[in-house]
C-alpha positions in Angstrom: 0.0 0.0 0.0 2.9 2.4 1.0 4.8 1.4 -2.8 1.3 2.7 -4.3 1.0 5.9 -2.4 4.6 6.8 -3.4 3.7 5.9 -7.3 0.6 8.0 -6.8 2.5 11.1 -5.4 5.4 11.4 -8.1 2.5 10.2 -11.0 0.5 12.9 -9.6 4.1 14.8 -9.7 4.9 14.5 -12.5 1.6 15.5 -14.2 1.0 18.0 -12.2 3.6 19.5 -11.0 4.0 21.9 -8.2 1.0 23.3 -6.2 1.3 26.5 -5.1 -0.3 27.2 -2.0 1.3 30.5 -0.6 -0.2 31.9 -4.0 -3.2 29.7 -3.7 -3.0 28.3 -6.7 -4.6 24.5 -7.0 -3.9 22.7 -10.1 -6.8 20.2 -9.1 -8.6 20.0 -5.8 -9.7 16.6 -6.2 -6.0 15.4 -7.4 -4.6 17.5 -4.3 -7.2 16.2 -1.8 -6.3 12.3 -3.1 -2.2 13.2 -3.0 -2.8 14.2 1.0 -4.1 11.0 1.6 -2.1 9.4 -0.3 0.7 11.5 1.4 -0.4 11.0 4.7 -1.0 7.4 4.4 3.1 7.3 3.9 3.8 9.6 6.4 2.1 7.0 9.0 3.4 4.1 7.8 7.2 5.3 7.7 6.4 6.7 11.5 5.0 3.4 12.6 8.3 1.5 10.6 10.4 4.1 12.8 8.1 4.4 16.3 10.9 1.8 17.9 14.0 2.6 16.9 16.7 5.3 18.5 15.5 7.8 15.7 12.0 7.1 16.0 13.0 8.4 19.3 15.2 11.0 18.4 11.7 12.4 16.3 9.8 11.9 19.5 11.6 13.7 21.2 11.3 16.6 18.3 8.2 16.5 18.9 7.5 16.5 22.3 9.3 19.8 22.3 8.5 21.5 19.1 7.1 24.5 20.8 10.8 25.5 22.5 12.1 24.4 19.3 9.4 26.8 16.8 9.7 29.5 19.5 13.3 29.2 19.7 14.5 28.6 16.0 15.3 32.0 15.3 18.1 32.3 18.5 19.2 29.0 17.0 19.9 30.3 13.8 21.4 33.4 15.2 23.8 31.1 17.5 25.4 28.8 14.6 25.6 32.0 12.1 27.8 33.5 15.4 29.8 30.0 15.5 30.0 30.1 11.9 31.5 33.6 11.6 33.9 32.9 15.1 35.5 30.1 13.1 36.4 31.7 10.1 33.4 31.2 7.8 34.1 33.2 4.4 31.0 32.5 2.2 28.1 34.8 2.4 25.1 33.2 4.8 23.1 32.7 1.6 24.9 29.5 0.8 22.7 28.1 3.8 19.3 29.0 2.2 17.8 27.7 -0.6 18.6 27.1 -3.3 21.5 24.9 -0.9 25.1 24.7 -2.3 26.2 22.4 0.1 24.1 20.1 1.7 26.0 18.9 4.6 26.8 23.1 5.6 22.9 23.3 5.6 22.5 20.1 7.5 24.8 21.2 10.3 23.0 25.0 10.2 19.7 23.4 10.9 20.7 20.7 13.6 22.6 23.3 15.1 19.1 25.4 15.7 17.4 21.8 16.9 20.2 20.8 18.8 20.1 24.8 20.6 16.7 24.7 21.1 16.1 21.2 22.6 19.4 21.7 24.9 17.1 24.9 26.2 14.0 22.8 26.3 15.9 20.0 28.5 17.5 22.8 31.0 13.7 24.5 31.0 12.3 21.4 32.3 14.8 19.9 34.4 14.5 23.9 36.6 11.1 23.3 36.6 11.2 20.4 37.8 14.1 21.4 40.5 11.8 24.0 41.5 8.5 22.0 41.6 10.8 19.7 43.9 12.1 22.1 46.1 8.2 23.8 46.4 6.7 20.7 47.7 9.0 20.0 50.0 8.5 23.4 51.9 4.8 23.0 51.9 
């Protein structure tokens, strides 16, 4: 089923082509509403293939703390482009955006930001928790 859904979303690919929705532009709501499904149908069954493993976990983890890591994404980015410039990086920061030059420079840019912002998630929760601690045991 998951070997169908990928032939259905590059068909639909291929004769389609891209669907624009910042300029809300729709090629074919019926093909787009079938190529969700069909994309969503993958999506689950490569989460369910991955739900057990250390990366499954890794993800999990992602997501448990994808607020820190939306709200905090920006700092991130600000933080490697610092480490970046500190070490001696000559190229201009557009290399990192897209269209990518380099994907292993954008790789490390991005889990840089992921890796900031769950460090700050972790050290959040474990004060809170320290401090939750420390409350109940003076009540």
């Amino acid at each position: 089923m998951c070997g169908c859904s990928v032939l259905l979303l590059y068909e639909m690919g291929l004769l389609y082509g891209d669907v624009s929705m910042a300029e809300d532009i729709y090629q074919c709501t019926a093909v787009l509403s079938v190529g969700t499904a069909a994309a969503l149908y993958m999506t689950c069954f490569i989460g369910k293939k991955l739900a057990n493993t250390h990366f499954g976990k890794i993800l999990a983890l992602c997501g448990k703390e994808s607020y820190y890591i939306m709200v905090l994404h920006l700092i991130g980015f600000k933080v490697a482009t610092l480490i970046l410039l500190t070490m001696g990086w000559t190229k201009p920061l557009q290399v990192l955006y897209s269209p990518a030059e380099n994907l292993l420079e954008v790789f490390v840019y991005i889990m840089s930001d992921v890796v900031f912002s769950l460090f700050i998630a972790t050290a959040s929760n474990k004060i809170n928790t320290y401090v939750s601690c420390k409350l109940l045991k003076s009540v």
